[in-house]
Each structure stands twice: as structure tokens, then as C-alpha cells.
N, C-alpha and C positions, 0 to 999 in steps of 0.2 A: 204111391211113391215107393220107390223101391231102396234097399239097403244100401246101395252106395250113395245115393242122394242124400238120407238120414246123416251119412257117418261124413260127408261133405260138410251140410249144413252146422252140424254137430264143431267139426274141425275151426269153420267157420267161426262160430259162438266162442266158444275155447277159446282161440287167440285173441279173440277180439277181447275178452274180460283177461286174459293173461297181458296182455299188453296196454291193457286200462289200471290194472296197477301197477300201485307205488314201487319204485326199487326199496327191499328189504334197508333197515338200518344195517342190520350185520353184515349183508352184505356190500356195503360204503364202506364200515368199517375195516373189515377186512383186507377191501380193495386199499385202500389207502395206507393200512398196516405195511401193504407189501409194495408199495408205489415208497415211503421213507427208505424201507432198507433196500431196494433193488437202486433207487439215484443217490441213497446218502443226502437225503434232505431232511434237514432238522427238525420242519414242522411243515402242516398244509392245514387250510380251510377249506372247509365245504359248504355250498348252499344247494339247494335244490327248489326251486319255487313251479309250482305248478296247479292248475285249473285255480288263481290267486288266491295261493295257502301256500306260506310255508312250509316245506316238508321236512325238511334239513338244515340244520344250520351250526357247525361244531368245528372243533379244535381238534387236530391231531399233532401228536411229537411237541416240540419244544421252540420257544418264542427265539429263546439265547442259550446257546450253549456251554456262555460263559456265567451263567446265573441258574440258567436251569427253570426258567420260569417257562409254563404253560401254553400253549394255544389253546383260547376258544372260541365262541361267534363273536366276541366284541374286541379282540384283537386286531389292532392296528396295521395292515400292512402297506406299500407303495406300492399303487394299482400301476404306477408308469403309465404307458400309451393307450390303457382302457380309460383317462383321462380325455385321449380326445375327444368323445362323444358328450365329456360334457362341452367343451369347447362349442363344438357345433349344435348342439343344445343349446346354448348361448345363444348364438347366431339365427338359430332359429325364433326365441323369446322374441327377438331383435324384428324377425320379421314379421313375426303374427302381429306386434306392436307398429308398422309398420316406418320402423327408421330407417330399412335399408332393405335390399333385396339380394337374394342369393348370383345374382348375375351383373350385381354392381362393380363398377371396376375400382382395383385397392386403390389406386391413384387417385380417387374421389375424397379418400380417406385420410390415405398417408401420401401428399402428394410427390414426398421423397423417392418414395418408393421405385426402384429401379432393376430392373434384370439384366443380363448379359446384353441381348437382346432389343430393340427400341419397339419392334412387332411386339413384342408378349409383354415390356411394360407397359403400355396403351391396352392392350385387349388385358389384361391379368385381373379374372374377377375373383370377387369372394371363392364362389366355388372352385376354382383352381386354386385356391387357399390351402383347401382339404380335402381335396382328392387325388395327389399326387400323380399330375399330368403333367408338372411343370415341365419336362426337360432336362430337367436336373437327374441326375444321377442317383442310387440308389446312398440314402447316409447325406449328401452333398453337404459338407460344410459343416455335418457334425463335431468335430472339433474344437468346434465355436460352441462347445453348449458340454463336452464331454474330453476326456472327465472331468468328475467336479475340480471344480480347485482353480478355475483361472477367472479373468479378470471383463468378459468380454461381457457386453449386454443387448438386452432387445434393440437399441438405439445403432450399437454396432453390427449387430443383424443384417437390418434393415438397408444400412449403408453397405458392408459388404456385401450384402448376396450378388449384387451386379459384376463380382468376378468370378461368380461360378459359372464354370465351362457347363453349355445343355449338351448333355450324349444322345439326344433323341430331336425330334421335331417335336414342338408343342402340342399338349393335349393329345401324343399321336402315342405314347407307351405309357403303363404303369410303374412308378419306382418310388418306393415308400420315401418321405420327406420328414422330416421334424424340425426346418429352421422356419418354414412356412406357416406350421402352426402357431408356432411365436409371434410369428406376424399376426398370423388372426385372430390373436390374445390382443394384441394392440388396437386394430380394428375393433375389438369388443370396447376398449377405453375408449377411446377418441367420440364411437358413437354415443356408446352410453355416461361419460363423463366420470364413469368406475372403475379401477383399477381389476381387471381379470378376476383377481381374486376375490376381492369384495362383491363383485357383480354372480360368481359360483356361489358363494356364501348364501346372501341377500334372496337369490330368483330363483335358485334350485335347493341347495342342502337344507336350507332351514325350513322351506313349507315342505319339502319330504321329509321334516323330521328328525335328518341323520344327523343326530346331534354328537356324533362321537368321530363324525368324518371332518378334515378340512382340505382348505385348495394345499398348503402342501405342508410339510414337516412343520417347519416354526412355528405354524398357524396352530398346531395339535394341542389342545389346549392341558389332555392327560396325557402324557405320555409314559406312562406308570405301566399301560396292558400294549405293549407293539414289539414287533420283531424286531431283530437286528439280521441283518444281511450277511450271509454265510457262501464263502466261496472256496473250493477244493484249489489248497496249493502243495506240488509235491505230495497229493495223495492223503494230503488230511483239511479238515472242513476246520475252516479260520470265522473269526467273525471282521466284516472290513471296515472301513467307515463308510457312514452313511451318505449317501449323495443329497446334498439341502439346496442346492443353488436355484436360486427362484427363477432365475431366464428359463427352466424347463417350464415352469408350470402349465398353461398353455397344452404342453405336449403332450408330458406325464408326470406331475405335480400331486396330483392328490394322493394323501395316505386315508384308506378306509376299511372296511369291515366286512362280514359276512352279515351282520343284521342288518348294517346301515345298506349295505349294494343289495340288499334283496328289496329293498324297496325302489333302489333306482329301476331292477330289473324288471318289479313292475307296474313303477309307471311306464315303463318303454312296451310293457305288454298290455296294458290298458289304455295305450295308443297315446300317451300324455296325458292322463286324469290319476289325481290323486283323490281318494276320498269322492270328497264333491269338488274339488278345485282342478280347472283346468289348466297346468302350468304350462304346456308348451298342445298347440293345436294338432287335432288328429290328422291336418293335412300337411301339416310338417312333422311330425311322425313319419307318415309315406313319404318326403320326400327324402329324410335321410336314410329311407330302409331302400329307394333307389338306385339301381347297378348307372354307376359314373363311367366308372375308369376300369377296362376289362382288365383282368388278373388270370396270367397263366394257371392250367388247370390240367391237371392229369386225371382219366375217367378212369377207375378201375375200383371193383370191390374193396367195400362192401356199401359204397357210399354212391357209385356211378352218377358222381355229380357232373352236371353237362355245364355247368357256369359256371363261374368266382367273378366277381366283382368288386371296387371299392365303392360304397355307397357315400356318406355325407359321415366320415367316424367311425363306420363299423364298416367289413368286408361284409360280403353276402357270396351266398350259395345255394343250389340244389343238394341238397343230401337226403339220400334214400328220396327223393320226390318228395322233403318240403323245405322250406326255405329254414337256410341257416344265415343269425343275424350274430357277429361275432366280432369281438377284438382279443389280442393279446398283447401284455407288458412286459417291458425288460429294464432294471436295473440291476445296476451291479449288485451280483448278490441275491435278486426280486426277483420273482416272475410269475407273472398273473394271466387270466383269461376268465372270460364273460361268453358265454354262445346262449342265443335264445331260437327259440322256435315257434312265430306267434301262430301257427297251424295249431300247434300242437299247447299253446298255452303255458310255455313251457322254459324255465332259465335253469342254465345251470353256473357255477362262479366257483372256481379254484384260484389260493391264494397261495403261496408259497415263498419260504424264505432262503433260497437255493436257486442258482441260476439255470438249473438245468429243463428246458424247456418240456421233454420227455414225460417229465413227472405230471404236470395238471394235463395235457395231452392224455395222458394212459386213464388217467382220474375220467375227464371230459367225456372221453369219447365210450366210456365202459358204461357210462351212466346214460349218456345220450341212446347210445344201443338199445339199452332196456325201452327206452320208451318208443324207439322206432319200431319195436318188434323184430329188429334184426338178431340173429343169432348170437351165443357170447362165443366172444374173441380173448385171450391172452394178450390184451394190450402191453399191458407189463414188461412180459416178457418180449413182444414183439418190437418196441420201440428199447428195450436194454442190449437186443442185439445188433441193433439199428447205431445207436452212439456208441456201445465198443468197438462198431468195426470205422464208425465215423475216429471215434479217437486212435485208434492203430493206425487208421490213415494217414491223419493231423502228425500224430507224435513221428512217425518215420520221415515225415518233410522237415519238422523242425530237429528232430536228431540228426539227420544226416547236416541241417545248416551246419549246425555246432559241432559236429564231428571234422567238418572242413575247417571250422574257425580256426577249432584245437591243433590241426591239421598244421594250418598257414603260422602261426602266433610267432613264428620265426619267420617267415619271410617279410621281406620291408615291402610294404605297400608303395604303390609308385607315384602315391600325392599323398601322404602322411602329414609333411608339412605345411604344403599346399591347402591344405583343404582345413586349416585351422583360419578362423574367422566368423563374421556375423552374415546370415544371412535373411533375406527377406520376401515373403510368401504376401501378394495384394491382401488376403481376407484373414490372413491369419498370424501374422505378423512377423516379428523376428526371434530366431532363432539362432545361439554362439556355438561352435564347434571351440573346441579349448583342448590344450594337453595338458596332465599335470601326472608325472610320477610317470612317463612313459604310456600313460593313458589315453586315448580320445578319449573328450567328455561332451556329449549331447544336451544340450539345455533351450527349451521354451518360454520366453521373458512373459508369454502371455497364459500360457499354460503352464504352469511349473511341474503338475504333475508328471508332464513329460518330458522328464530327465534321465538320462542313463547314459552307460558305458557303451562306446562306441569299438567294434572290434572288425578288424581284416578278414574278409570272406575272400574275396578273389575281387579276378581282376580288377574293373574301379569300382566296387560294389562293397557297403561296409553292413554289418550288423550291429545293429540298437538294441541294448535287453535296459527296460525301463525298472528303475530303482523300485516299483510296485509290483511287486509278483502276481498280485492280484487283479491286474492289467488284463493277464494274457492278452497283450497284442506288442510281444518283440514285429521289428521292422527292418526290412533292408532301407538301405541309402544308397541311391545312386549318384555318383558323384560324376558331372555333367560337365567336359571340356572343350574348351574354344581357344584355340591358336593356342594351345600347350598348356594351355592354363585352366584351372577352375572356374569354372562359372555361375555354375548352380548347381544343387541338388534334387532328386526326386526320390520318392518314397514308394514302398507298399509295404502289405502283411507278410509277417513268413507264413504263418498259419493258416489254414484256408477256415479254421474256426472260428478267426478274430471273429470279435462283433463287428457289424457293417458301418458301427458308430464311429471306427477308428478308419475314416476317409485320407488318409495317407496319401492315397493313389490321387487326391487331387488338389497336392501342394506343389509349387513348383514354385522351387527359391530361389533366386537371384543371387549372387556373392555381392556385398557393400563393397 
């Protein structure tokens, strides 16, 4: 055998034992050191689980920065929408058991149940539940569920979603949903005769053990070790209130841990066996790890993933040539992510008390690197150049709004008066327009958090800046005339950063 064969072979060996180990702790630590102060995030969690061994599990920065108290693995935070997997973990229990099946129509269930649609209410099955093929829009109807603070319930869900406009043909596009899964929280009652939460509790948290996790805040039996939710307003990091409304649960309900999700992560890599207990069957395991619903995909280093898809709760992917099994959460304030890789044996779980997604991103993917054997990358910095130029962009669309407002504040808008009254939206109720002190004032009888000052942009077009700063989602008002008069309104974001939760663009109000 000759010398370049040896030094092949050799190279060979090398990578292969270089790539079979563990990411250093210092090196996590470090990464994370510089992931707080590059987004301004108070605190983050880390887990690392792999060949089923804990590798990692710890606290960095600070839970509140109004107390100053700690992150560490047993810290409490709101996973948000890494919640749907257990939803559909639910539904799975449900079938292994054999009360229902994934291809059952909701109308079996909830014979209420109705869409835009008379075609997709008849054909609308479980699985169209949670796999966002509805037709529905990206958000649709979230308003109905966000922000916290209004009045609306799974019962009025249910009854409204049949006035949400579909912008697609059924099952024919991808567009993330979260009023559907609330539905499939109900589905879960009705079969199992349990309340969502107690049926999470009962079939899954308590035989994993997770004895410091519940289905959602109230439920938190300590709440002595959890974050409080931190959002940048005007350039300095606030603590906000926290979002409790149980109509989410369902969707993204659970508050939980880095001990406790490292056991979820692997039972999900031990195919559904816990110990010696088989909680959910190894053939429904594969069938939520299942590409559903294709998901736009950009191919390009360092990942050249040829697919994305939503499987049954998690998305899925190719990355580097193996499958990535993955969700992320978003509360105001939160934001979490879950990626596993059962090729590779492999979870990893970022927890964060800061909404900037960036951060468990830059965390995620430096860590998942290592064990692909791909080379290291400046995630950090590559994604902090990535949202300063995202926010130079944001802030120049909403400066320049309010540069006009300031602009106009003297001109008389040409329905001022006009346009003072009650208006009414099918799914989302009613909403007063009022003056008082030479003011427009913007108010939601169903929503209250969405209230604010109403100010003169131009032609019939007004701006809302909501009494919450920590909203970030100001709105235009389009004010909508018939035979010279007012007759309804229509809404969007000014911001192109709103969160997609604030569906604005699919209220269309009527004038009483």
C-alpha cells in the first residue's frame, strides 16, 4: 500500500473519532456567553442528549432581570409551539389505543365543526388538523387566541373558523396554523372524555417522569425556578406579562425544562419507549416523523437540504444527508426550539427568555455542526448581521410611517368624523372607533389588549400605535367607502417584523 492510501485511510480514522465526539462543555459555554450579549438575551438553556446519555443540561444568564435570579436545567420556561408535538403525541396514544384514526373526519367528532368551505368541512380529517394544509392562511384567525387578554374560547374557535377566507386550495399549500390545533385539543376531549390538559398530564408527563413540567402556566405547581419573559422596548430589555390563557394550550401551552424535555427528546429517539414502558408505538413514532405538508426550501451550504416538510408536529428535513426532526416556539417574550437527528442519535433543546429567534438558532446549529462533521461556522455573528440589517429595514418602513403622521397632524383627514363608530368583523367581533380630546381612539370589546391611538397617515388610511409597546405590531386602518360614506375598515402591519400572530390583513369590518 503506498503513502497516499495510509495518509487517506489515516484522514479517514481522524474524522471519524473527531466527529464521534462529544462538543467540549467550554465550548457550549462560551458559545452561549457570546449568543446573550451579541441578542441581549437574559438567559438561555441548553440540553444536549445523545447515543441516550445526557450530555448537557444547564443554565446560562439570568431567569428575571427584575430579581436577578438564575438559570438552570430545572428552570421553567414556555416551550410555545414545541407543545404541538405533544398534541399529536396525544393523538397518536389515541390510535395505538384504537379510538380513532389519523384519517378520521373532525365532523365525526365535533359535528359542529365547519369551514369556509362545505368540500373541506365533509373531507377535514384529523390529520389536516396538524399539518397545516388547511387553506387557511399563514396566522388565520390568530387574534382569536393572541394577545393574551381577550375573551374568546375553544367553543368560539370552533364556531368562527367558518369565516376565515382559504388563500390556497386545500391540502394544495403549506401555511402554519394554530386555531386548528385547538381544535385537535378538543378532538383529544371529546374522545378521550379528558380535558387536553389532564389527558398531557395522565399519558405522557407523568410516566416520563417530568415531574417539574405542566400543560401550561397555572398548572406549574413551583413556580419559585421559571423565567419571566423579556422583550426590547426603545432599546432596553423590559420584563412583559406573561401570557396564561389556556385556549392556547393545545398549541403552545406547556411550560417546561431542560431535564424534563430531555426525556421527552428521548423518548422520541427511542422510537416511543420509555425505560421498559411503551408510551406511544414505534409505528406511530414513524408516522409523525412523516413528510405531510411540503415546506419551501432553499438548497445552499452548509446544509444542502433537498426537502422540508411538516410531518405530524415536527417539520422535517435533509440536513448535511440526515434527517432533521425539529420544532420552534414563540411567545411574547419566549422562544424555544427542539431539533433531533435519530440517524445520528442525537437531540439538541434551546430555551430562551427573549424573543429574538437568532439566538437558540446560532446556539442550535453551532452544536448540531459538531456532530455533523461540518466545519465551524461564526453562527453568531452570521445571523447578528442578518437581523441588524432585517431591523434597519423594519425601522426605515415604520420611521418613515410616522415621519408622515408628524408630517400630516395638521391636515384634516376627510372622514375624521365619519369614521367615529362601532364596527363589526364575522370571527372577531366588534370593535369602537371614538374621539375624545381631539383624539381617534381604537378599541376591541373582545380583545382589549388592542387598544390605541388612532392617528392621520394620508389619504383614507389611518395609523394605530397600541397602548403596549411590547406588541410591536402598530397597524394601518383602511377606511372603506360606499356612496360617500364609511362603510367598513380594513387592516394590516406596518412592520414587515410583526409576528404573523397579528392577522390584521384578515379582518374586514363592517360600520353598525
Amino acid at each position: 500500500m503506498n503513502i497516499k492510501k495510509y495518509l487517506l485511510i489515516f484522514t479517514i480514522l481522524l474524522c471519524t473519532i473527531s466527529f464521534s465526539q462529544e462538543i467540549p462543555e467550554k465550548k457550549v459555554d462560551d458559545l452561549v456567553n457570546q449568543t446573550l450579549k451579541a441578542f441581549n438575551v437574559p438567559g438561555i438553556a441548553v440540553g444536549i442528549i445523545h447515543d441516550g446519555k445526557i450530555i448537557l443540561a444547564k443554565g446560562y444568564g439570568i431567569a428575571d432581570i427584575t430579581t436577578g435570579a438564575k438559570v438552570n436545567s430545572s428552570t421553567n420556561f414556555g416551550i410555545a409551539s414545541n407543545s404541538k408535538a405533544f398534541t399529536t403525541a396525544a393523538i397518536a396514544i389515541l390510535v395505538d389505543e384504537g379510538k380513532m384514526k389519523w384519517d378520521d373526519k373532525v365532523i365525526q367528532f365535533i359535528p359542529e365543526f365547519k369551514m369556509y368551505n362545505d368540500y373541506v368541512t365533509q373531507e377535514f380529517t384529523i390529520r389536516d388538523l396538524v399539518t397545516h394544509r388547511s387553506g387557511l392562511g399563514l396566522g388565520a384567525g390568530d387574534l382569536m387566541v393572541w394577545p393574551d387578554g381577550h375573551n374568546f374560547t375553544p367553543t368560539d374557535i370552533i364556531k368562527n373558523i367558518q369565516y376565515l377566507k382559504p388563500v390556497s386550495d386545500f391540502r394544495s399549500k403549506y401555511d402554519y396554523d394554530n386555531l386548528l390545533y385547538i381544535i385537535a385539543g378538543v378532538v383529544i376531549e371529546r374522545i378521550s372524555g379528558k380535558t387536553w390538559t389532564k389527558f398531557i398530564q395522565e399519558r405522557i408527563l407523568n410516566p416520563l417522569q417530568m415531574d417539574r413540567t405542566a400543560p401550561n402556566w397555572d398548572l406549574l405547581k413551583d413556580k419559585s425556578n421559571a423565567i419571566a419573559p423579556h422583550v426590547p422596548i426603545d432599546g432596553e430589555l423590559k420584563v412583559i406579562d406573561r401570557y396564561t390563557n389556556p385556549i392556547f394550550d393545545a398549541a403552545a401551552g406547556i411550560y417546561s425544562n431542560i431535564d424534563d424535555l430531555s426525556k421527552w427528546v428521548l423518548l422520541n429517539l427511542n422510537k416511543g419507549k420509555h425505560n421498559d414502558h411503551q408510551i406511544i408505538s414505534e409505528a406511530q413514532i414513524r408516522e409523525m416523523t412523516k413528510p405531510q405538508t411540503l415546506m419551501p426550501i432553499a438548497t445552499k451550504p452548509p446544509y444542502n437540504s433537498l426537502f422540508r416538510a411538516y410531518g405530524l408536529g415536527f417539520q422535517l428535513q435533509d440536513v448535511a444527508g440526515k434527517l432533521e426532526v425539529s420544532h420552534t416556539g414563540g411567545l411574547e417574550g419566549i422562544v424555544t426550539q427542539i431539533v433531533m437527528y435519530p440517524q445520528l442519535n442525537l437531540g439538541v433543546i434551546v430555551l430562551t427568555n427573549q424573543q429574538e429567534g437568532a439566538a437558540f438558532m446560532a446556539v442550535s446549529n453551532t452544536i448540531k455542526d459538531h456532530y455533523l462533521g461540518l466545519p465551524e461556522k461564526d453562527w453568531v455573528k452570521e445571523y447578528d448581521e442578518l437581523i441588524s440589517k432585517r431591523g434597519e429595514e423594519a425601522d426605515k418602513i415604520t420611521d418613515e410611517v410616522w415621519q408622515t403622521v408628524e408630517k400630516n397632524k395638521k391636515s384634516k383627514s376627510p372622514d375624521a368624523k365619519n369614521i367615529i363608530g362601532t364596527y363589526k368583523d364575522n370571527w372577531f367581533g366588534e370593535i369602537t372607533i371614538s374621539e375624545n380630546k381631539g383624539k381617534l381612539r381604537f378599541v376591541s370589546k373582545r380583545s382589549p389588549q388592542l387598544s390605541g391611538d388612532m392617528f392621520y397617515y394620508k389619504d383614507n388610511t389611518y395609523a394605530v400605535k397600541w397602548d403596549n409597546a411590547y406588541l410591536h405590531a402598530d397597524a394601518f386602518v383602511f377606511v372603506q367607502m360606499k356612496d360617500g360614506k364609511v362603510s367598513g375598515l380594513k387592516m394590516e402591519t406596518i412592520s414587515p417584523l410583526t409576528d404573523f400572530s397579528y392577522d390584521f390583513q384578515d379582518l374586514d369590518f363592517s360600520k353598525n
